[in-house]
N, C-alpha and C positions, 0 to 999 in steps of 0.2 A: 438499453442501458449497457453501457459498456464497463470493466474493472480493468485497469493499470497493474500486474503485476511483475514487479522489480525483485529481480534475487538472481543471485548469481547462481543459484542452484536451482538446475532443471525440472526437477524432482519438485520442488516448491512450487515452481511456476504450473506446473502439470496441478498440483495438488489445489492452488487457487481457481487456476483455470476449470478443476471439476466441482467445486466449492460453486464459483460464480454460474454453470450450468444449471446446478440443482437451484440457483435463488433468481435463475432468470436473463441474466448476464451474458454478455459476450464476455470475455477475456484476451486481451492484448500481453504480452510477454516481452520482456526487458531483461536482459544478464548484468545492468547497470544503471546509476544514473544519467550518465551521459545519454544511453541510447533512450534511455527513458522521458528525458528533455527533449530531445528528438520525437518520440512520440506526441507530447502533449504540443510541441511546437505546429506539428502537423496536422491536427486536429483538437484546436484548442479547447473547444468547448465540449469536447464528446465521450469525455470519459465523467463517470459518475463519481468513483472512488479509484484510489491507489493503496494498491497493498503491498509495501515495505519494506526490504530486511535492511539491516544499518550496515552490517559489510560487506561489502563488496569491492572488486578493483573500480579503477577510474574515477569515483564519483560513489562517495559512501552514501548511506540512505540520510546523515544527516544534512551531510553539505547541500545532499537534493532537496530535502525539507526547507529547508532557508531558504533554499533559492528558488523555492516555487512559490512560498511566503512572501517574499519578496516581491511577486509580480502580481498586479489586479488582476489578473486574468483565472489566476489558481490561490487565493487568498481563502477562498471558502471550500475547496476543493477538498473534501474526506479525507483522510489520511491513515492507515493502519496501519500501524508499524511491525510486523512478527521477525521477530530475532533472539537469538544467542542471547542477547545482552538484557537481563535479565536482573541486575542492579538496580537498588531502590534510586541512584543515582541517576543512571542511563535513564528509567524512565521516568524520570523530575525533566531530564534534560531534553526530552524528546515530546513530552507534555509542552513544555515551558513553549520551544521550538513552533509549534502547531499541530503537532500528530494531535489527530481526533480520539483515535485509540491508542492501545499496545496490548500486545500479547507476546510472550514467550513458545520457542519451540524447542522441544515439542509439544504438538498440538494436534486436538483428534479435528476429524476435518469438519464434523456437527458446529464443535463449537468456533470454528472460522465463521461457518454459513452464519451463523448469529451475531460473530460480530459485526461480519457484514453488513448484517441487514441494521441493525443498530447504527452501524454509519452513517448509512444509506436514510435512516431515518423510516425504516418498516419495521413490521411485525412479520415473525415466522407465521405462515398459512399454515 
């Protein structure tokens, strides 16, 4: 199983990355959506879930959301969005979009592993 973690912040991506360890996962790391389309391009079928933030340079977390929505290939693909944006708005507009989930950060790293796996469609062991 692999997890998609997008965020411009290193720090985040270390934090998924030790999230997806403890639930079993590999973890892949992105500073964007560009680079991040790049990853799912190369490996279309091989990530389970994508974890989120909405801003970022090049390629904000929504615009990536649409356009992975946008392709049969990533139509059913998980989505968890953790970001800043934490308006009853942003997350109507990130629901509406395809995000599977959403969370706000900050965030203790337990409750990632859970949303996780709720993605993912398991149970914490």
């Amino acid at each position: 199983m692999k997890i998609l973690a997008v965020d411009d912040s290193m720090l985040v991506r270390r934090i998924v990355a030790s999230a997806s360890s403890v639930i079993g996962a590999e973890c892949v790391g992105a500073p964007d959506g560009l680079i991040a389309l790049g990853a799912l391009e190369s490996d279309p079928q091989g990530f389970s879930l994508v974890c989120l933030d909405w801003n970022m340079p090049n390629m904000n977390g929504l615009d990536f959301l649409l356009r992975i929505r946008s392709d049969e290939r990533w139509k059913s693909l998980p989505v968890l969005m953790i970001t800043t944006e934490g308006s009853k708005e942003a997350i109507i507009t990130a629901i509406k979009a395809g995000a599977t989930a959403y969370m706000t950060k900050p965030f203790f790293e337990k409750d990632l592993q859970t949303k996780m796996l709720d993605c993912l469609g398991m149970g914490f062991e």
